[in-house]
Residue frames relative to the residue before (quaternion, step in Angstrom):
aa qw qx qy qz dx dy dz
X 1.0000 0.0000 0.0000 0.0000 0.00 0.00 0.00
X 0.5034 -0.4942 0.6102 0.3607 3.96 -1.23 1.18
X 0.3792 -0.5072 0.7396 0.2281 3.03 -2.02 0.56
X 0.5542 -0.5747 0.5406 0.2652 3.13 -1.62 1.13
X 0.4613 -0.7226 0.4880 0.1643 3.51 -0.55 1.39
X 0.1280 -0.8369 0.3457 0.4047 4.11 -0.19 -0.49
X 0.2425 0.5542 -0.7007 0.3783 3.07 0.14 1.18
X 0.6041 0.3532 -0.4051 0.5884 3.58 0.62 -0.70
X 0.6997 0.3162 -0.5567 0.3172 3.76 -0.12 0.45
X 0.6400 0.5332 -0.3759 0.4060 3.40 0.77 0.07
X 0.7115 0.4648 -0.3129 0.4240 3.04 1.41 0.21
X 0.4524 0.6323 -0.3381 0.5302 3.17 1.58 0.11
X 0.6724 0.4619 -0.3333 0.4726 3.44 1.01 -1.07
X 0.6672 0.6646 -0.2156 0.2581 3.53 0.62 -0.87
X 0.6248 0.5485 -0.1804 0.5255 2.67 2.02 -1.49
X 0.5644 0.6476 -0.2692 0.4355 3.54 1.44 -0.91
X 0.6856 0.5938 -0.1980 0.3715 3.06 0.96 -1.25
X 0.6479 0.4591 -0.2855 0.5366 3.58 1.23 -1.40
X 0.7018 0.4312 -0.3774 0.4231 3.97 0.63 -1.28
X 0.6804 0.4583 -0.4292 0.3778 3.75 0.92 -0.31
X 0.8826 0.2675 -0.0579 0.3823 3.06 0.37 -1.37
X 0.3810 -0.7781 0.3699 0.3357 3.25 1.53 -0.13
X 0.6866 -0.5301 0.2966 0.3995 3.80 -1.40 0.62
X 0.5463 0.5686 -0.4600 0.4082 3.75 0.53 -0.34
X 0.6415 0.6253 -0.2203 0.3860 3.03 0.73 -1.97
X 0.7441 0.5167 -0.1833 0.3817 3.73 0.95 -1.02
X 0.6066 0.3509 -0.3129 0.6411 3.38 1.28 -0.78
X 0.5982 0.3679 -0.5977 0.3866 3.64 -0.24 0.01
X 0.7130 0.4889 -0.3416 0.3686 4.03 0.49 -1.02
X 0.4630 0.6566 -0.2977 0.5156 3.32 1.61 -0.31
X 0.7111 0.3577 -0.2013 0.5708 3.52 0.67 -1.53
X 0.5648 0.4472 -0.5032 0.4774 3.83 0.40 -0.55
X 0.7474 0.5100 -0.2868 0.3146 3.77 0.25 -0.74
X 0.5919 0.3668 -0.2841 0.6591 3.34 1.13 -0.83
X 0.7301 0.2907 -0.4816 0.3879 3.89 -0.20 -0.09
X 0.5937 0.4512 -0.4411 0.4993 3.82 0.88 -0.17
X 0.4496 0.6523 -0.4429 0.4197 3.90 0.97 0.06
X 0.7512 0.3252 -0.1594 0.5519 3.32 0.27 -2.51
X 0.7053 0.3620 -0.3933 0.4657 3.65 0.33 -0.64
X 0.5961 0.2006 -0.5012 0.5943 3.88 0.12 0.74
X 0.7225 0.2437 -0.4632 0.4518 3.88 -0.06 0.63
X 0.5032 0.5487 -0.4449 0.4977 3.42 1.12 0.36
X 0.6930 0.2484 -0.1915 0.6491 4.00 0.29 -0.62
X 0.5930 0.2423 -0.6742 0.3675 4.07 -0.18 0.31
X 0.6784 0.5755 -0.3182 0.3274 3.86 0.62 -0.66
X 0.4736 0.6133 -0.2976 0.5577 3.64 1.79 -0.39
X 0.7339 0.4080 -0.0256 0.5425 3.60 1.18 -1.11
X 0.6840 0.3132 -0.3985 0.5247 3.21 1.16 0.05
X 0.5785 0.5943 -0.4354 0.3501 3.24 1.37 -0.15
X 0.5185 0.6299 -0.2723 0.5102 3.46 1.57 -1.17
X 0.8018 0.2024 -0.3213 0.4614 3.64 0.12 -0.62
X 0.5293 0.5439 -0.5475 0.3524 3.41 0.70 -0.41
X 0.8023 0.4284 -0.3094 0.2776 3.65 0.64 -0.78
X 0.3548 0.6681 -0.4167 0.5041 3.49 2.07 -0.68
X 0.8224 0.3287 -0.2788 0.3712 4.00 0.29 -1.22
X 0.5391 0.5714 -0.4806 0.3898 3.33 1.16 -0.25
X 0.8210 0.2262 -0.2705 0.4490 3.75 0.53 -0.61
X 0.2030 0.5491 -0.6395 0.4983 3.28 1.04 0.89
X 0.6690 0.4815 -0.2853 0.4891 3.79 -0.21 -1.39
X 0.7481 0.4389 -0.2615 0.4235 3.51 -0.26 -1.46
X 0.8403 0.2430 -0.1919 0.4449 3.85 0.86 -0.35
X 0.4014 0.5345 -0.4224 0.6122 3.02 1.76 1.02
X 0.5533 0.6124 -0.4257 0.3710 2.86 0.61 -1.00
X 0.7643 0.5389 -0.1376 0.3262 3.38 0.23 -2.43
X 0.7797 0.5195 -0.1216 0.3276 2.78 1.07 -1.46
X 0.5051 0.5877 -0.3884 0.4986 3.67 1.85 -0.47
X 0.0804 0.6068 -0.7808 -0.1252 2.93 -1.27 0.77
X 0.7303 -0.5709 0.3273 0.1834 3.78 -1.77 0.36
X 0.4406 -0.5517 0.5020 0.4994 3.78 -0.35 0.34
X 0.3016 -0.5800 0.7116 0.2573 3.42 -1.92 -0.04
X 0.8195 -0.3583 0.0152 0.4470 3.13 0.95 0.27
X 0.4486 -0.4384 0.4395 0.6430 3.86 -0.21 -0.95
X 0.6924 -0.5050 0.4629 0.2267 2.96 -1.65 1.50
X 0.7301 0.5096 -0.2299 0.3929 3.40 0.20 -1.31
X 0.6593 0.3449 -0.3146 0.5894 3.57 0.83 -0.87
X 0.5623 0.4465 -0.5884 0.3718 3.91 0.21 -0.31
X 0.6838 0.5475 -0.3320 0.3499 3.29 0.41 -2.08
X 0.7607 0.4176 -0.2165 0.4473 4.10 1.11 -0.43
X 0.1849 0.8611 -0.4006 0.2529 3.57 1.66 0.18
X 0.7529 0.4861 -0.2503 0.3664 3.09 0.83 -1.30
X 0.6491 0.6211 -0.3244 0.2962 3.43 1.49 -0.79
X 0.6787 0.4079 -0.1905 0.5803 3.38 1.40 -0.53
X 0.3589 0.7371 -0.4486 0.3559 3.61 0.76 1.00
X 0.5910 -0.6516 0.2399 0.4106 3.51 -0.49 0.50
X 0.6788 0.4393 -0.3016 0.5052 3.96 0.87 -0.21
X 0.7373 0.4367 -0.4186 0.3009 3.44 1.08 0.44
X 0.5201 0.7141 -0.3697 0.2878 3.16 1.71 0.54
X 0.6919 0.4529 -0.2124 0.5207 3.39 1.12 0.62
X 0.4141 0.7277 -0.3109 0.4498 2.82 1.93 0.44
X 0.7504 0.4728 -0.2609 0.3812 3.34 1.18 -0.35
X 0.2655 -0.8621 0.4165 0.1133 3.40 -0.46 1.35
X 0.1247 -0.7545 0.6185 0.1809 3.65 -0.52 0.39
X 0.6185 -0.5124 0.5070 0.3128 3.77 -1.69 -0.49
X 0.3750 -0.7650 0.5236 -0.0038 2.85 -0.79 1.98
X 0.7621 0.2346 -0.1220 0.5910 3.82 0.95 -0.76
X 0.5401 -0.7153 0.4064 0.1775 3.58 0.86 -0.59
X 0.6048 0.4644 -0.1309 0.6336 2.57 2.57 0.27
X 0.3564 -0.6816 0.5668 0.2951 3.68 -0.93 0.79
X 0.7319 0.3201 -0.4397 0.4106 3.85 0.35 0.37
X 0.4623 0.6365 -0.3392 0.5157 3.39 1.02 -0.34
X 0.7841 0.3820 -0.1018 0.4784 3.81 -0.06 -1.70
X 0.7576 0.2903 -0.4140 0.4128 3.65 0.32 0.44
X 0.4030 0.6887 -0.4253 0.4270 3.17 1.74 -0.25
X 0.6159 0.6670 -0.0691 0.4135 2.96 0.37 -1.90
X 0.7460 0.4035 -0.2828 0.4481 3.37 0.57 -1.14
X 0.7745 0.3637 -0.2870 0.4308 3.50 1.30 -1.07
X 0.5058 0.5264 -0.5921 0.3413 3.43 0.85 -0.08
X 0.5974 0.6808 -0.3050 0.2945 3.80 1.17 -0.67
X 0.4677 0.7450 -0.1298 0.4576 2.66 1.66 -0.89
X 0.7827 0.4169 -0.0926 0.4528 3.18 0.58 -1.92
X 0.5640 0.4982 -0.4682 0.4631 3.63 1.06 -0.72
X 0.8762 0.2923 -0.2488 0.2915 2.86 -0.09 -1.69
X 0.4904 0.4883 -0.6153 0.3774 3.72 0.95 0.72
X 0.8558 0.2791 -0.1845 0.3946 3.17 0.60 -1.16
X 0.7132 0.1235 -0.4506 0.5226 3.83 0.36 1.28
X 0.6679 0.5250 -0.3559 0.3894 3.76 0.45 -0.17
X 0.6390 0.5018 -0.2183 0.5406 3.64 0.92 -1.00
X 0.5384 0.7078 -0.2208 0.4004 3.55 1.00 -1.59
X 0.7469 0.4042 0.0415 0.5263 3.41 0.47 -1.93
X 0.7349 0.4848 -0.1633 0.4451 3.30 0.09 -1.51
X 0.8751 0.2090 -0.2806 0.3342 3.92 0.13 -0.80
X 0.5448 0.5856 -0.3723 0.4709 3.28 1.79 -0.18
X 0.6772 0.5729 -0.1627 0.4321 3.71 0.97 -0.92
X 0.8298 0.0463 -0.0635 0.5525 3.86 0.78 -1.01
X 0.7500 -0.1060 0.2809 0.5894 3.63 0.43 -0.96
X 0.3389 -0.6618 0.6294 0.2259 3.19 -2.06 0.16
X 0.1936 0.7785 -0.5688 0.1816 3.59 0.49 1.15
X 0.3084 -0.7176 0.5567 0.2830 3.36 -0.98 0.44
X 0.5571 0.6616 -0.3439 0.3657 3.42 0.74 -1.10
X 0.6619 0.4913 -0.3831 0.4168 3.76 1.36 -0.16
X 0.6426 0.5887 -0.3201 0.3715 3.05 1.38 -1.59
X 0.5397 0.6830 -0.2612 0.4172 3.90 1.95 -1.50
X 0.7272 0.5922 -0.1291 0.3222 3.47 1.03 -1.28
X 0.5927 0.4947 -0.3424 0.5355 3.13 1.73 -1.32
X 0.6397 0.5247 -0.3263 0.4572 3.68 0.82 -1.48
X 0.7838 0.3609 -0.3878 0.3241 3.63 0.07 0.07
X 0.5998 0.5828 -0.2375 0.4941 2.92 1.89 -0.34
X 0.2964 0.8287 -0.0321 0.4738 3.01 1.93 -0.40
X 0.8280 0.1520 0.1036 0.5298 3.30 0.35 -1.99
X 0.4223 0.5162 -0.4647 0.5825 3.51 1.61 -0.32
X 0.7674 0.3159 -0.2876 0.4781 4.04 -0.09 -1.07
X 0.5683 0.2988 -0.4910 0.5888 4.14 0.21 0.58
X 0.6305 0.4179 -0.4515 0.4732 4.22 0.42 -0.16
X 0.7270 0.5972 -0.2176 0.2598 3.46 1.02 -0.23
X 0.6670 0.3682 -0.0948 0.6407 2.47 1.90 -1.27
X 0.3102 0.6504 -0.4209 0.5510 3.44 1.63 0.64
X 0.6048 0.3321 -0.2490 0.6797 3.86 0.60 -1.18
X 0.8323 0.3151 -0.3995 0.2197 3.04 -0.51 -0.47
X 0.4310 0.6728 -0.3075 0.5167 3.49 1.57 0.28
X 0.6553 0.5157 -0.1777 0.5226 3.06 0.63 -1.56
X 0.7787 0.4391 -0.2894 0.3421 3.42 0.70 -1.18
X 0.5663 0.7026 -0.1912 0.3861 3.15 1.47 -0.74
X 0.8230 0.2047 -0.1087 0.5186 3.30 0.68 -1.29
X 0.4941 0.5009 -0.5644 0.4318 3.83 1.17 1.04
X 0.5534 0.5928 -0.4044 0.4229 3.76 1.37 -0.43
């Protein structure tokens, strides 16, 4: 025996329907259905209008209302470290010793106060970055002639 396909169940129901309830009875359950349709596509579109407009000025006062980072806090509050007079600020070990390497530093000191500074800021300008430059140039050529000691008297 064919299985009963369903389309033939919808016609069975239908037929039930008319011998029960009769043809009147049907167009009203019809209309009750189609107005409970348009009238649920009638209030999601009322409501999408409503929120669509609640989120638009959400946005529209975000929008206005954003203003941009100046950057990360942390890198401002460090700004200063990557400025031009602190690149020669860092000192390393010339001898490789803690009694030695502050000495050293202050005799550096003392020249370049008392013939480099002396000359130098009355005569051309009042940069530092030169006075920073010589001293690092300075301590690079006493790390050298450090190795080259060292090398010397192990041969």
């Amino acid at each position: 025996m064919d299985r009963v396909q369903p389309i033939h169940y919808f016609g069975i129901i239908v037929v039930f329907l008319l011998a029960t309830l009769g043809l009147k009875a049907i167009f009203a359950l019809l209309l009750v259905f189609l107005a409970f349709i348009v009238g649920l596509f009638f209030c999601l579109i009322r409501d999408g209008y409503e929120r669509r407009e609640t989120m638009k000025n959400q946005f529209e006062q975000a929008f206005n209302s954003f203003r941009f980072l100046r950057g990360l806090p942390f890198a401002i509050e460090q700004s200063n470290r990557f400025s031009d007079s602190s690149v020669y600020s860092d000192r390393h070990s010339m001898t490789n010793s803690e009694v030695l390497d502050p000495l050293l530093e202050q005799m550096l000191d003392n020249v370049m106060r008392d013939y480099i500074d002396s000359w130098y800021n009355t005569q051309l300008t009042s940069d530092k970055l030169f006075r920073e430059s010589l001293k690092r140039t300075a301590r690079r050529t006493i790390i050298a002639l450090r190795t080259w000691l060292v090398d010397f008297f192990r041969k």
